[in-house]
C-alpha positions as CSV (number, residue, x, y, z in Angstrom):
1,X,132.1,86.0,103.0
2,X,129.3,87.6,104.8
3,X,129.4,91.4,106.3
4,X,127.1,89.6,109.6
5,X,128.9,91.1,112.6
6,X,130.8,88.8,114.6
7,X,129.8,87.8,118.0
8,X,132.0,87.3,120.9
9,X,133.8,84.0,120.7
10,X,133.4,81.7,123.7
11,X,130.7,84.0,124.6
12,X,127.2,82.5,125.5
13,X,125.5,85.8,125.5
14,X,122.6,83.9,127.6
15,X,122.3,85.7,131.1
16,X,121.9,88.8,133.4
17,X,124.6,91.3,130.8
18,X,123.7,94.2,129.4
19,X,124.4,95.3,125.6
20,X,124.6,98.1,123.5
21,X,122.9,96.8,120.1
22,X,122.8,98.7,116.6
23,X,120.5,97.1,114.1
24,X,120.6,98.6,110.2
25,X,117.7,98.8,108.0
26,X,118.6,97.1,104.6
27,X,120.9,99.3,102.5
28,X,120.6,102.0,105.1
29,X,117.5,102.9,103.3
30,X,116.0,105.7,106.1
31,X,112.6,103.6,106.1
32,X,112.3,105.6,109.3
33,X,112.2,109.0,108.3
34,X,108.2,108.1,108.4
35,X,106.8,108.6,111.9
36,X,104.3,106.2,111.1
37,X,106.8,103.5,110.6
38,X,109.3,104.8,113.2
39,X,106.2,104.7,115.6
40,X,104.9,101.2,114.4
41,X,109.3,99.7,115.3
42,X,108.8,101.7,118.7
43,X,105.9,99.4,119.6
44,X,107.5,96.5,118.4
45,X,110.3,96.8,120.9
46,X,108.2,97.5,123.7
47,X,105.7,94.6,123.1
48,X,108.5,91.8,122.0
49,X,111.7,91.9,124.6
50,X,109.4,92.1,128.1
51,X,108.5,88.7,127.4
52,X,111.8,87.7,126.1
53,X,113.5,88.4,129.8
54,X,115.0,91.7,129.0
55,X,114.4,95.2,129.8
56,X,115.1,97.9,127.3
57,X,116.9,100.6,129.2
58,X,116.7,103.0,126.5
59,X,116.1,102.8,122.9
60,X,116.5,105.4,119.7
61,X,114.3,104.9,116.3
62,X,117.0,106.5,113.7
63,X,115.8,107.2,110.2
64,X,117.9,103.7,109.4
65,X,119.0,101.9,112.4
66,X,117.7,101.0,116.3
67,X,119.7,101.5,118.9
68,X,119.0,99.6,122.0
69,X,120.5,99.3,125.5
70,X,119.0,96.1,126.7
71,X,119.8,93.9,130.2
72,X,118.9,90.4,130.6
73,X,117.0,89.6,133.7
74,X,117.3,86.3,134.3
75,X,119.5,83.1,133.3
76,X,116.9,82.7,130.1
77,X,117.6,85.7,128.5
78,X,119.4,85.0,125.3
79,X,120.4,88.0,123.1
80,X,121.0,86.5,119.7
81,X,117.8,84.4,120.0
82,X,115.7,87.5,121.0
83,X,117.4,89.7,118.5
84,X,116.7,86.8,116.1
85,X,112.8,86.4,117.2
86,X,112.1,90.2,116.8
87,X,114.5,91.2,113.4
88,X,112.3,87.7,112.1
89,X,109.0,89.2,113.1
90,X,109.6,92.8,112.3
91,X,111.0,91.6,109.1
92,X,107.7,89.8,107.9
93,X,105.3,92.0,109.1
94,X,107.0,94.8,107.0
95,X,107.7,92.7,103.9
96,X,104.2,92.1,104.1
97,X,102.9,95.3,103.6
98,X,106.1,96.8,101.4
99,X,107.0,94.3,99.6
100,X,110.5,94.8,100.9
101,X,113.4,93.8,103.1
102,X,113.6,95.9,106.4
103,X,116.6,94.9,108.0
104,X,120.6,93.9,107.5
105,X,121.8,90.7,108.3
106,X,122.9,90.6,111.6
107,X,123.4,93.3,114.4
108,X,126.1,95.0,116.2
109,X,126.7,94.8,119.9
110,X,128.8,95.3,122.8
111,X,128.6,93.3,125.7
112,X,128.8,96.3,128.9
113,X,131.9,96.0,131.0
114,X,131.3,96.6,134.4
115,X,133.7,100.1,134.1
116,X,130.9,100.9,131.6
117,X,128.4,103.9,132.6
118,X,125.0,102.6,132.5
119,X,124.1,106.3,132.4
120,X,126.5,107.4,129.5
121,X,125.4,104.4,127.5
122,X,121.7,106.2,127.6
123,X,123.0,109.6,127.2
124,X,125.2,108.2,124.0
125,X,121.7,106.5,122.7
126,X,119.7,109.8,123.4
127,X,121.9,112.1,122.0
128,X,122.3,110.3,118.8
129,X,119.5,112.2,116.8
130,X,121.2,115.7,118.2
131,X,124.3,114.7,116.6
132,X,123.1,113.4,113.4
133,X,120.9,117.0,113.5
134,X,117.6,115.3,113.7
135,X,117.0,117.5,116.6
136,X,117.8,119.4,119.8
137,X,118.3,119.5,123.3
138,X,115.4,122.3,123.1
139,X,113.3,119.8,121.1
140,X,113.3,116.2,121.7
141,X,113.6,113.3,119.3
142,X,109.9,111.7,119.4
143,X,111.6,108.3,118.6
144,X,113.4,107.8,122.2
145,X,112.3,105.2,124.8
146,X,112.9,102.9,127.4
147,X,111.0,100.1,129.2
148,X,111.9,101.7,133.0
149,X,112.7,105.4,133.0
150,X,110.7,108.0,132.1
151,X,111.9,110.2,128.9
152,X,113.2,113.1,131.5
153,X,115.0,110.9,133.0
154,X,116.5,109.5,130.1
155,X,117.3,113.0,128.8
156,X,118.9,114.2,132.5
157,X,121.5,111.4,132.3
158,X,125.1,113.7,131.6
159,X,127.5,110.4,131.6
160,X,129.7,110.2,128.6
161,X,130.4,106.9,126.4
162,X,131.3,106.0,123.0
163,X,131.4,102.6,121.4
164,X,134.3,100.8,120.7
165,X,136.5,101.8,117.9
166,X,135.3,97.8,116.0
167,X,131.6,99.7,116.4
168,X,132.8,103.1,115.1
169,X,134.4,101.3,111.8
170,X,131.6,99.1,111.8
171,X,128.7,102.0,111.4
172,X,130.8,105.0,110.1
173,X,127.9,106.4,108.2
174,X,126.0,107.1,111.8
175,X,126.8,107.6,115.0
């Protein structure tokens, strides 16, 4: 039996929805610790998901996972084949030059409900390295982004949201 997350069932996740993703590196190994390689990820989200029909409403490097808040913005915009296309070409790009794997099988996500707070979703994302004691509200975690708002803005969002409980269980080894 495989630990790949489950998706939704009867759930096309093709369309104008917004998600909460978590992808793991492979083993949890913290390949991002490196700022060269968290840096070299960063790009890889802003260059791949534009073209894919999805804006990245905030994202978070993690020493050993992404967190993404991403909304489709059109009718083409299919999570599980973008997520596919850019674990795929992330993957080989870094098992080219390290010889190893970079990511799990799979990704976690939630599909936003619309009593979901757009804002507490990026606060949640934001605030991740503060929890985890990567940093402070004094000094900013370098590895935070978004395709639409400026980093202030990302970090003046005060909304609160946690993931579900299925997420929680999921990921207990981060937030």
């Amino acid at each position: 039996m495989s630990d790949r997350p489950r998706r939704l069932r009867g759930f096309s996740y093709k369309g104008q929805y917004r998600y909460f993703v978590t992808v793991c590196t492979h083993e949890r190994v913290p390949v991002f610790e490196d700022a060269v390689h968290a840096s070299w990820v960063m790009t890889q989200i802003q260059q791949l998901f534009g073209p894919k029909h999805f804006a990245v409403i905030a994202y978070c490097v993690m020493p050993d996972h992404v967190h993404l808040l991403l909304e489709g913005l059109n009718a083409d915009a299919d999570l599980r084949a973008t997520m596919h296309s850019w674990k795929q070409k992330t993957g080989f790009t870094w098992s080219r030059r390290s010889r190893s794997r970079l990511w799990q099988e799979g990704f976690y996500d939630y599909v936003l409900r619309d009593y979901d707070s757009v804002p507490g979703v990026m606060r949640y994302i934001v605030d991740n390295p503060v929890r985890r004691g990567l940093s402070s509200p004094e000094s900013p975690y370098p590895f935070v982004g978004s395709s639409g708002y400026a980093r202030a803005e990302l970090d003046k969002s005060s909304a609160t949201w946690r993931p579900t409980c299925r997420f929680i269980d999921a990921t207990k080894r981060s937030s």
